[in-house]
N, C-alpha and C positions, 0 to 999 in steps of 0.2 A: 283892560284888555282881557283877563284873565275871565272878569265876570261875561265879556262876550264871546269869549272861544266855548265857555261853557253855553252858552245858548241854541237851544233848536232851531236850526233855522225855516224850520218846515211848521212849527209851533208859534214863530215868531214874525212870518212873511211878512202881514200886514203891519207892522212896527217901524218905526225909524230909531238909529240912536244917533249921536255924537260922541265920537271917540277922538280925539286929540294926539297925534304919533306922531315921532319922529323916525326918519328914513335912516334905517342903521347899515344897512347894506346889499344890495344888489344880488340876487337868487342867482347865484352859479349853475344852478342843474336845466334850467330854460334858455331857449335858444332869445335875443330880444327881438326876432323879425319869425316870420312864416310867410307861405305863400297862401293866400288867400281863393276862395271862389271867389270870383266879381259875381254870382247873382248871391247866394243866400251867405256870404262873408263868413262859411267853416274853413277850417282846414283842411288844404288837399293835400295828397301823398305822389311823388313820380308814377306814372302808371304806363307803359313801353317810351312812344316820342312824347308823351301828352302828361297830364293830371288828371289822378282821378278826386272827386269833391268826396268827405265825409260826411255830407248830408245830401248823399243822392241824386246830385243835378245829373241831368243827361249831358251838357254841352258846357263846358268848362273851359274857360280861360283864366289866368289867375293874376292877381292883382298884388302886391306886396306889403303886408302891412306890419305896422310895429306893433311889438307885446313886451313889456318892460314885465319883469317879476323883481317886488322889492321887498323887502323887509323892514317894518315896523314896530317900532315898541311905545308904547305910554308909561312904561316903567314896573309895570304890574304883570308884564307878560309881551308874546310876541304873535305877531301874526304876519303871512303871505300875503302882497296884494299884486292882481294880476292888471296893469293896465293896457288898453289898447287901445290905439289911433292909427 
């Protein structure tokens, strides 16, 4: 883990690795739901009776989706992983 917290990820885009972790504990500071745009799936914010979308849509409805933030370790280090469904 340690060798891939240190890697550019922008140096490295077209690369795969395999990292092996186990789940230590559950990110306190992330909410695990958001309210979703149904067309491009950002994040919207309350905006007066409505939503406004963070990536600009004109017409906004919003859809509910899960964002799990968890913490992993391989032993060597740790890292953030953001899931959503």
């Amino acid at each position: 883990m340690v060798e891939l917290n240190n890697t550019d990820p922008w140096e490295t885009k077209n690369r795969a690795y395999i990292c092996t972790v186990t789940v230590t504990k559950l990110s306190a500071s992330q909410s695990w739901w958001f309210q979703s745009c149904s067309h491009c799936h950002k994040t919207t914010t309350s905006y007066g009776s409505g939503y406004k979308c963070s990536g600009h849509c004109q017409t906004v409805t919003t859809i509910p989706k899960y964002r799990l933030c968890l913490i992993g370790t391989d032993g060597t280090g740790s890292a953030e992983f953001v899931l959503f469904g």
